[in-house]
Structure formats: C-alpha cells, structure tokens
Biopython code that builds the backbone (N, CA, C, O; Angstrom):
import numpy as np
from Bio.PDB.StructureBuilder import StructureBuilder

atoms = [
    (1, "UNK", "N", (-0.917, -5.898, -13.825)),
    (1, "UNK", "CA", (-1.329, -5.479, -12.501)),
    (1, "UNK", "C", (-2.487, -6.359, -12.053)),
    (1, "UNK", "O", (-3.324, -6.871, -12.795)),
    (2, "UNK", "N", (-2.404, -6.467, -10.624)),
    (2, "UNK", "CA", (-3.395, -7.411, -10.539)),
    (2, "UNK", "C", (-3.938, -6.954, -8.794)),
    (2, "UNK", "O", (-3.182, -6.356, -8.029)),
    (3, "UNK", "N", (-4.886, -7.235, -8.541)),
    (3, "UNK", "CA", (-5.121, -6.993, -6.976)),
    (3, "UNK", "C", (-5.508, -7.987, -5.950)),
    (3, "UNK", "O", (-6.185, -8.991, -6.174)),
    (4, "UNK", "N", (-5.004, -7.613, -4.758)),
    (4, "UNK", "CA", (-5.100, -9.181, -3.801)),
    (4, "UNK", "C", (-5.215, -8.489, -2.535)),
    (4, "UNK", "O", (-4.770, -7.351, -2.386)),
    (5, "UNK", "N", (-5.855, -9.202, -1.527)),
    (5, "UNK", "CA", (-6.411, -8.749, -0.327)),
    (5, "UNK", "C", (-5.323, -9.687, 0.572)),
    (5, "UNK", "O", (-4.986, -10.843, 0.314)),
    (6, "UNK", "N", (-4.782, -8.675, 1.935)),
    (6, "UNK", "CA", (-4.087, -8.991, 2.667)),
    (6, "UNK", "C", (-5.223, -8.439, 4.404)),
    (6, "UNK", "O", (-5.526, -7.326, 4.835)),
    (7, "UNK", "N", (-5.406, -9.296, 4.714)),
    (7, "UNK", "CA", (-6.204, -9.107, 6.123)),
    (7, "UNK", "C", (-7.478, -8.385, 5.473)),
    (7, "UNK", "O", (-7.953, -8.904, 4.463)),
    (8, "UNK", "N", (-8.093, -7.154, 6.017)),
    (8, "UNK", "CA", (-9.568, -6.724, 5.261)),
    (8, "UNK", "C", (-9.357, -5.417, 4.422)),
    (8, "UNK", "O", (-10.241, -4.601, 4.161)),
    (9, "UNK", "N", (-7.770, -5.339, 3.963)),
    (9, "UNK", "CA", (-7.265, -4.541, 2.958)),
    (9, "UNK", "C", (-7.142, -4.953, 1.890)),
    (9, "UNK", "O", (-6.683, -6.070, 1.653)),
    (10, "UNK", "N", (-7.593, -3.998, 0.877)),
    (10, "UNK", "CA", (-7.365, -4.585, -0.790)),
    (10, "UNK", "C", (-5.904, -3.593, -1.260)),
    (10, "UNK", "O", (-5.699, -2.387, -1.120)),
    (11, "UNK", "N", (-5.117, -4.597, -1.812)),
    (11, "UNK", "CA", (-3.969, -3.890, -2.828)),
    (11, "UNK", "C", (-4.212, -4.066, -4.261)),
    (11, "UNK", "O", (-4.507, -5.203, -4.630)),
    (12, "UNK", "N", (-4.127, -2.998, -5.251)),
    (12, "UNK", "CA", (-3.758, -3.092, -6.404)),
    (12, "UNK", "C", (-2.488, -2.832, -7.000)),
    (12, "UNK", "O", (-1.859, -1.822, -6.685)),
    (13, "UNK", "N", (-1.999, -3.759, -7.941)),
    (13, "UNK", "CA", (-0.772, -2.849, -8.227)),
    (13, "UNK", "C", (0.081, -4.034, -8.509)),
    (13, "UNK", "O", (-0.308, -5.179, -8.741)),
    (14, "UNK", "N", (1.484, -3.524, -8.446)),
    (14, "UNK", "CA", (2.936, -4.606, -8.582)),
    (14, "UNK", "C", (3.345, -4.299, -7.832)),
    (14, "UNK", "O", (3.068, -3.265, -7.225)),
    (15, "UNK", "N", (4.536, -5.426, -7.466)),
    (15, "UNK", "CA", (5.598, -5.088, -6.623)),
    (15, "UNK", "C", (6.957, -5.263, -7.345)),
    (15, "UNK", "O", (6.865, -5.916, -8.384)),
    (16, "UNK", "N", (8.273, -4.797, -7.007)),
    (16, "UNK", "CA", (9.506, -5.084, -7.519)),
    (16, "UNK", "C", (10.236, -5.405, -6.626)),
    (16, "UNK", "O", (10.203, -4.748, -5.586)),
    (17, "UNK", "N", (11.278, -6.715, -6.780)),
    (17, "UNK", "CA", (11.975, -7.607, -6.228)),
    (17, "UNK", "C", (13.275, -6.855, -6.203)),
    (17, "UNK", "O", (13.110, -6.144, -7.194)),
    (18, "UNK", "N", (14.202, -6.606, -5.832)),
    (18, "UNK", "CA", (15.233, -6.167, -6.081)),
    (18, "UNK", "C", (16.294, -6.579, -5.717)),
    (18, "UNK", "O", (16.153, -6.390, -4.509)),
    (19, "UNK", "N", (17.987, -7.318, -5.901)),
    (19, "UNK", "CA", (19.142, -7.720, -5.503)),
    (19, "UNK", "C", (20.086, -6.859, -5.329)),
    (19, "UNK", "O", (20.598, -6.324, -6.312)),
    (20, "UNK", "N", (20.428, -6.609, -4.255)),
    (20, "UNK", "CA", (21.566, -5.546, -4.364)),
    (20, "UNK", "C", (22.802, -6.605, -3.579)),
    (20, "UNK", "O", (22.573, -7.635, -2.944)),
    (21, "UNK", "N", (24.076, -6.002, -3.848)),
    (21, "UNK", "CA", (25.098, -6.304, -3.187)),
    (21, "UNK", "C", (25.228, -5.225, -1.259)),
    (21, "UNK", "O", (25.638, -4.067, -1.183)),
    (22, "UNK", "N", (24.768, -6.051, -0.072)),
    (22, "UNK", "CA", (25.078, -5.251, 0.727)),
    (22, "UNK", "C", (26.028, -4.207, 1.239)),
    (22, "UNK", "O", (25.894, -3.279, 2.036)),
    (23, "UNK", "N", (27.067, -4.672, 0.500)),
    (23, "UNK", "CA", (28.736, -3.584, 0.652)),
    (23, "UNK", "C", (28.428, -2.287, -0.494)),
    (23, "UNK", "O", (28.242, -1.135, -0.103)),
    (24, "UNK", "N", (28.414, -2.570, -1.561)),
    (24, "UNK", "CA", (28.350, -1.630, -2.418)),
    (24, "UNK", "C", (27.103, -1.206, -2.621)),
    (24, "UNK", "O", (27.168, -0.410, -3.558)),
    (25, "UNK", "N", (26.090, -1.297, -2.282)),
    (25, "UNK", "CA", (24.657, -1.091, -2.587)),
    (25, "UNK", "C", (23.842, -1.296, -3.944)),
    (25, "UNK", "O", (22.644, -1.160, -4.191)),
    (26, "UNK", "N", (25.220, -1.773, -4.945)),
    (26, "UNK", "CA", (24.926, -2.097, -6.492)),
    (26, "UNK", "C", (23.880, -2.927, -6.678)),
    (26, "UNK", "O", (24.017, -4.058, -6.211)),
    (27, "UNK", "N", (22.538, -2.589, -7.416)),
    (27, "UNK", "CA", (21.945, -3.699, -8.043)),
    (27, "UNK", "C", (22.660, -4.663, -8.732)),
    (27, "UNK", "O", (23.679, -4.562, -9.415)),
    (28, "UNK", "N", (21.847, -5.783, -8.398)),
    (28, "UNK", "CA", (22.230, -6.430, -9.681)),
    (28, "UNK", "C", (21.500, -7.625, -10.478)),
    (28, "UNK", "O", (21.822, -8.367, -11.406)),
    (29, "UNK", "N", (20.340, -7.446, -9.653)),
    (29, "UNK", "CA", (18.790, -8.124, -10.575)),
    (29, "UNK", "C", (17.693, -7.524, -9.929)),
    (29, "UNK", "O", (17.553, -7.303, -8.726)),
    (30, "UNK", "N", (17.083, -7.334, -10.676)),
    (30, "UNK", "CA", (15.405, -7.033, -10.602)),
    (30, "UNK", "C", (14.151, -7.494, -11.006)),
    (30, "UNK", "O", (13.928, -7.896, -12.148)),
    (31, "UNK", "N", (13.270, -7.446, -10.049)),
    (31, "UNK", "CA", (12.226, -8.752, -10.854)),
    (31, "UNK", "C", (10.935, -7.454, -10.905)),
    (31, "UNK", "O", (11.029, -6.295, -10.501)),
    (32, "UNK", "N", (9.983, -8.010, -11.427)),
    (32, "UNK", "CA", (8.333, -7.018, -11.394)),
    (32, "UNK", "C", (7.291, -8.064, -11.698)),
    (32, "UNK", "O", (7.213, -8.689, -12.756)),
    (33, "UNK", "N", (6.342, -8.209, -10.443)),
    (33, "UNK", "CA", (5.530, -9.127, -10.609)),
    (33, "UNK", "C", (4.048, -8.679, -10.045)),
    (33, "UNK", "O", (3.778, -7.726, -9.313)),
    (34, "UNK", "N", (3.321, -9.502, -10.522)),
    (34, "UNK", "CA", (1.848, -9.084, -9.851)),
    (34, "UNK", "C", (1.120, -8.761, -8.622)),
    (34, "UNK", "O", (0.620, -9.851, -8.341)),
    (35, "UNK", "N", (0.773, -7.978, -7.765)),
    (35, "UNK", "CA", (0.843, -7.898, -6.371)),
    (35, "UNK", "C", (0.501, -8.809, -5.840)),
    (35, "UNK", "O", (0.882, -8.984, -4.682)),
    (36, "UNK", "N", (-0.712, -10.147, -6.736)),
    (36, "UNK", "CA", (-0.701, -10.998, -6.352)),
    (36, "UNK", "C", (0.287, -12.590, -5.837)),
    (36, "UNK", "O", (0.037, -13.553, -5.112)),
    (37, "UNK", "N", (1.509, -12.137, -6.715)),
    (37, "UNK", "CA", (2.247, -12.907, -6.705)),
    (37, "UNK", "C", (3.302, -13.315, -5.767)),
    (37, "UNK", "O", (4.187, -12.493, -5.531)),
    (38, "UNK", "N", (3.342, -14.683, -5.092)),
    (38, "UNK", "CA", (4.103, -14.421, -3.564)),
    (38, "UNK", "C", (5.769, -14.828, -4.093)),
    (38, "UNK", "O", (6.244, -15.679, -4.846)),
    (39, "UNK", "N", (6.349, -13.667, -3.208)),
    (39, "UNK", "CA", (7.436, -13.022, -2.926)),
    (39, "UNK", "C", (8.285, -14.400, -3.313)),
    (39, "UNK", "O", (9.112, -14.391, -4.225)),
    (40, "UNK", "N", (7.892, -15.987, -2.254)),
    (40, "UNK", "CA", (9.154, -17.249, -3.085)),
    (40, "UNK", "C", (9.418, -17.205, -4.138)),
    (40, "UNK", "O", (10.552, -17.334, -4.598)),
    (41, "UNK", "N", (7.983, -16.929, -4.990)),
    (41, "UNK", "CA", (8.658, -17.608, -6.708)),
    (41, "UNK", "C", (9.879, -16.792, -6.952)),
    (41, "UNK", "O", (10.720, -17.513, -7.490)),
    (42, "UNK", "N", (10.260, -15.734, -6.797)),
    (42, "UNK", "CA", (10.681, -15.123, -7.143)),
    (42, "UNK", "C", (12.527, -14.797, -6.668)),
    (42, "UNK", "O", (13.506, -14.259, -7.184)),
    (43, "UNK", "N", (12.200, -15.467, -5.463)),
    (43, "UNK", "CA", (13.379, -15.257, -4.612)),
    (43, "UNK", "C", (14.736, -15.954, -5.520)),
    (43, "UNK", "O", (15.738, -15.324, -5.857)),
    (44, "UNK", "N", (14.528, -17.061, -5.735)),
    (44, "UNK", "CA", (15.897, -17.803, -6.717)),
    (44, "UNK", "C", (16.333, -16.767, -7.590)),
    (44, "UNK", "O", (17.495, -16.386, -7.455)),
    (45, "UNK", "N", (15.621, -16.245, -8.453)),
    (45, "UNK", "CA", (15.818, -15.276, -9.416)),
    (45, "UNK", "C", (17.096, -13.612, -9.055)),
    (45, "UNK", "O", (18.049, -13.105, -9.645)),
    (46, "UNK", "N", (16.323, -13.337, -7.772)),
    (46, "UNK", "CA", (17.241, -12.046, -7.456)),
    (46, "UNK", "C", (17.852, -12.318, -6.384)),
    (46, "UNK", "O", (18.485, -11.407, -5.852)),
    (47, "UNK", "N", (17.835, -13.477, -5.849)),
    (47, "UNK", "CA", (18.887, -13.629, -4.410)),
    (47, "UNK", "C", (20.209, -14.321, -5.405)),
    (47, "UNK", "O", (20.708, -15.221, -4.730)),
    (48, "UNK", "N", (20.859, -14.216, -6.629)),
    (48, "UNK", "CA", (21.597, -14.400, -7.260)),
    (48, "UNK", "C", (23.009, -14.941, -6.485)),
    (48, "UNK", "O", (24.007, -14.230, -6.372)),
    (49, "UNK", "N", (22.931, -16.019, -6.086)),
    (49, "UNK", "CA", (23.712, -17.513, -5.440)),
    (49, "UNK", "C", (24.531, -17.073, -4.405)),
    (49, "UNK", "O", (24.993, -17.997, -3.735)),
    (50, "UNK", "N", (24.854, -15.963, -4.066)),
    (50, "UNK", "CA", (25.818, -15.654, -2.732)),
    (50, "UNK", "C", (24.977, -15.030, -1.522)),
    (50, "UNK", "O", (25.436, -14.469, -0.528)),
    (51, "UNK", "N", (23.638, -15.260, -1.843)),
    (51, "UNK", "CA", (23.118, -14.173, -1.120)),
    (51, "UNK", "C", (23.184, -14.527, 0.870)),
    (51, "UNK", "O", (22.721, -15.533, 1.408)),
    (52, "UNK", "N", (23.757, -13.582, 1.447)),
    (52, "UNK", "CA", (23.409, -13.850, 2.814)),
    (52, "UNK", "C", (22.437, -12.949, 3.954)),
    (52, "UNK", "O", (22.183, -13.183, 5.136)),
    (53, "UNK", "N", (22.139, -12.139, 3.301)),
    (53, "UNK", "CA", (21.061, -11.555, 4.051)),
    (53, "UNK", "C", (19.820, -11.180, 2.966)),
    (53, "UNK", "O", (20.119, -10.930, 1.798)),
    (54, "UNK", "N", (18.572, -11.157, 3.361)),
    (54, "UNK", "CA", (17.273, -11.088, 2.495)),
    (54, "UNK", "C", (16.415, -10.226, 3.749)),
    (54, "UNK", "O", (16.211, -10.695, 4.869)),
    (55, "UNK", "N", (16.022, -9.020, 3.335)),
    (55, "UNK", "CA", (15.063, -8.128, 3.804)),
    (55, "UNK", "C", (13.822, -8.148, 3.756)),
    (55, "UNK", "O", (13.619, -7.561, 2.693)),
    (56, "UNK", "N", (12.639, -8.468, 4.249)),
    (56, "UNK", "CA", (11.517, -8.328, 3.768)),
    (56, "UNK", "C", (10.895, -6.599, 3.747)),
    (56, "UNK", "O", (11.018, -5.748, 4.628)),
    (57, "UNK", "N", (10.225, -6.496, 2.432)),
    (57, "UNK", "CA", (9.768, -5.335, 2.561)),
    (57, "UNK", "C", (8.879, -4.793, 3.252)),
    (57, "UNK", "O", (8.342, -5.588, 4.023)),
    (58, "UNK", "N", (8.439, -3.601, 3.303)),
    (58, "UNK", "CA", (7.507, -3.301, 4.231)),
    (58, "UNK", "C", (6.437, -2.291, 3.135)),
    (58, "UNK", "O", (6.938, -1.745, 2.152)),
    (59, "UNK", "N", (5.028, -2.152, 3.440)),
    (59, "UNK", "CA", (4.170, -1.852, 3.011)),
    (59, "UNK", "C", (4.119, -0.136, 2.759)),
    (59, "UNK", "O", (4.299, 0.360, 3.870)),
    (60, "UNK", "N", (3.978, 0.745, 1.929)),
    (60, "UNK", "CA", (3.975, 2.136, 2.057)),
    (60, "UNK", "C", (2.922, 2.575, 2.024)),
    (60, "UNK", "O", (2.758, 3.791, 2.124)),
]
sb = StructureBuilder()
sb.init_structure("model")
sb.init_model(0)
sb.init_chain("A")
sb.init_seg("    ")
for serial, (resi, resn, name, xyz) in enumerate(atoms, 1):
    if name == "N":
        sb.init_residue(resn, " ", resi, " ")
    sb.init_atom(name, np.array(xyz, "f"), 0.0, 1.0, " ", f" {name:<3s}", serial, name[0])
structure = sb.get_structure()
C-alpha cells in the first residue's frame, strides 16, 4: 500500500485492474497495484489482446 496525492487530496491504499469480457461479463485477468501506481503500466497486462473497449474508473 502506498499513498499519493491527486489535486489537494491524499489517497491511501491500492487499486485493482480488472479484464472482463464485455458480452459475458467473465473476468479474465486481474492486476493489484499501489495507489501510487499509474493505471498504463498495467494496461498490457489485463487488456488481454482483443480488447476493444477500456473504462476508466471512477473514484468512491
């Protein structure tokens, strides 16, 4: 876990990457990385080679 400031907000914590198939809603990779860690590195990993749509998440 790690913490990183976005505008004059502090986050602590992780985030999880997730691949699903849009038709079936099936996962089918998952990543878990440091909150500091930006969202590209990660993208090759769970956008698993067919991917045609990518969501960005939103903050809770």
């Amino acid at each position: 876990m790690h913490q990183t400031r976005k505008g004059k907000q502090w986050y602590f914590g992780m985030k999880v990457h997730i691949g699903a198939d849009v038709n079936s809603g099936e996962v089918h990779s998952a990543e878990v990385t440091a909150a500091n860690e930006a969202d590209t590195k990660v993208l090759p990993e769970v956008a698993a080679g067919a991917a045609t749509q990518i969501w960005k998440p939103l903050f809770v």
